[in-house]
N, C-alpha and C positions, 0 to 999 in steps of 0.2 A: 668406670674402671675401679676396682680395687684399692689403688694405691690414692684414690681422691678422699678413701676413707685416714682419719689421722691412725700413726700405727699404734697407738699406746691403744684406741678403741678396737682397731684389728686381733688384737692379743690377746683383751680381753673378752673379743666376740669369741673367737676360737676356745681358748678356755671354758669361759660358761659352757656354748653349746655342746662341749664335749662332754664334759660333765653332766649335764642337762641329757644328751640320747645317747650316752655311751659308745659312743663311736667318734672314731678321730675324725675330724670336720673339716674341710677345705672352705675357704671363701671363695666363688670362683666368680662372680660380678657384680656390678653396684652401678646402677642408672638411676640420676638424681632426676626428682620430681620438679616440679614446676609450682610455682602460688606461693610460696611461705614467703616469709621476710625478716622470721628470726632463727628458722635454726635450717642446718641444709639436712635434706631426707632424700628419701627414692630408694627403689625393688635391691634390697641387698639376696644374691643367688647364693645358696653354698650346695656341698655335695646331700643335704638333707632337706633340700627344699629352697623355696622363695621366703621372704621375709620381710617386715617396713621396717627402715632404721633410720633414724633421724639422730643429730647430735646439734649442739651447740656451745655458746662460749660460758663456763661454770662460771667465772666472777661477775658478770654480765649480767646472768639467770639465775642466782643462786637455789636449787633446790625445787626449780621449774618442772622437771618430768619426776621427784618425788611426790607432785602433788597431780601432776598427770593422772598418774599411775593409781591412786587414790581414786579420782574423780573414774576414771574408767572402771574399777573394782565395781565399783560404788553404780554406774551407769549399770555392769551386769549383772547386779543382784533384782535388778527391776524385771527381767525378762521378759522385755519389751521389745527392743532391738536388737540385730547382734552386732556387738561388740567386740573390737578387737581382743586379744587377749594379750597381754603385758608375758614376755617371754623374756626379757631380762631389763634392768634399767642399772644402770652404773656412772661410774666416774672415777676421771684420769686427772691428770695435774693440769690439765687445760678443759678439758673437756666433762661435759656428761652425754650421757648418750640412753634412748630408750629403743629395742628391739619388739617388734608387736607381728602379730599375727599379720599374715596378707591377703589382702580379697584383691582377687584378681577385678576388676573393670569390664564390666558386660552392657549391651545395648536395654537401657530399662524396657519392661514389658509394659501392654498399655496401662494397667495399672497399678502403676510405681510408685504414682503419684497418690494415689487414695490410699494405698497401704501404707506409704511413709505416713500420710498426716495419721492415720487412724493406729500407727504407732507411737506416734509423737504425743500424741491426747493420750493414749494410754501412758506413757512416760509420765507425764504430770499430771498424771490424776494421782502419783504417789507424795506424802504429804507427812509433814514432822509436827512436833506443838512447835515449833519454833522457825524463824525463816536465819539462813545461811547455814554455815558448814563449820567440821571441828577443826577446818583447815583453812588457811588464803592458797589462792592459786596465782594465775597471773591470767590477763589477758592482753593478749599480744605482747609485746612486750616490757606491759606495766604490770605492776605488781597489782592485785584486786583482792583486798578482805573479804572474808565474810561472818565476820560477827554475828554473833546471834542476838536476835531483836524479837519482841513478840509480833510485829504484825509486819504487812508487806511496805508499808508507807516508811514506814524508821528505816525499813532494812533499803530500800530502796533510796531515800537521799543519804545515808551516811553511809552507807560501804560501797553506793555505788555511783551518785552523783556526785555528791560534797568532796570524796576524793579525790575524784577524777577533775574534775575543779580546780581542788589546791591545787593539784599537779601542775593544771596548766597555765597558772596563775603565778606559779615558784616559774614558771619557763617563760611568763610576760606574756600570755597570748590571750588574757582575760581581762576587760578593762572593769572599771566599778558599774558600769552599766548592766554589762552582760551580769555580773554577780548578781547586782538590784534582780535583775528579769529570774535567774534562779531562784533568789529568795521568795520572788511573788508566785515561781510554779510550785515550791515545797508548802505556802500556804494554801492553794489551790487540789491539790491531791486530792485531800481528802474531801472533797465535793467531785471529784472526778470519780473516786472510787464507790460514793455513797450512788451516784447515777447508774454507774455500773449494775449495781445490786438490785437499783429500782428497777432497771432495763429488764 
């Protein structure tokens, strides 16, 4: 329904779009999706079409679907995949909320499966002098760095184990043990990685 979207996001969906196709815009349904566990989504209907609209709590998330919205950009300069397209992204006194492109849901052909991965190797065979981004994102509902580091080993225990670590270390759910066994995989990498190569 409609009214399960908050209305301060209704006003400004209305707005944007209208602006956005020059025609006055109805919202006329809104069935939420199923899977998430941080922000609520599902098929927003108006008189110009179907749409994905997802929102969640702004003090919570601070600044979570500006980096979305980044990361997706950024996913379709690769023209690899397709990609939804970022159709508006905002924020209200409670809320932000991001509006994206909708692919409708179809029964995969037989192969779905070899074309995804044979897109996905295509995705990462794209490649910087440096590992992370000019941006942090989040995943799920933590916040994830990505500092730029020269090689995959650095970037991989500090922006993506060691913090995730503290985290849950600052929440008591890491004893000195489990730490010890981290600090013995972070001197291990690089014999993991050097195998890799020889492989």
């Amino acid at each position: 329904m409609i009214h399960d979207i908050p209305e301060a996001i209704r006003l400004n969906l209305i707005q944007t779009l209208t602006e956005t196709t020059g025609k006055t815009l109805k919202l006329l349904n809104f069935s939420f999706f199923g899977g998430g566990c941080v922000n609520h989504g599902g098929k927003l209907e108006t008189s110009e079409g179907g749409y994905f609209l997802k929102w969640n709590d702004l003090k919570k998330f601070p600044n979570m679907f500006k980096a979305e919205t980044k990361g997706l950009q950024l996913l379709s300069t690769t023209d690899t995949l397709r990609i939804p397209k970022v159709v508006s992204a905002g924020e209200t006194n409670e809320h932000q909320f991001l509006l994206l492109e909708y692919f409708a849901s179809a029964k995969p052909s037989d192969s779905y499966s070899i074309n995804l991965g044979e897109k996905l190797a295509s995705l990462h065979r794209f490649t910087a002098n440096n590992f992370g981004l000019d941006h942090s994102n989040f995943i799920g509902s933590l916040p994830q760095y990505n500092g730029f580091k020269p090689d995959w080993i650095d970037f991989f225990i500090h922006e993506r184990l060691e913090i995730q670590l503290t985290i849950a270390e600052e929440d008591g759910l890491v004893d000195p043990q489990l730490r010890n066994q981290f600090l013995n995989l972070y001197k291990r990498l690089p014999i993991f990685s050097l195998r890799r190569i020889l492989l």
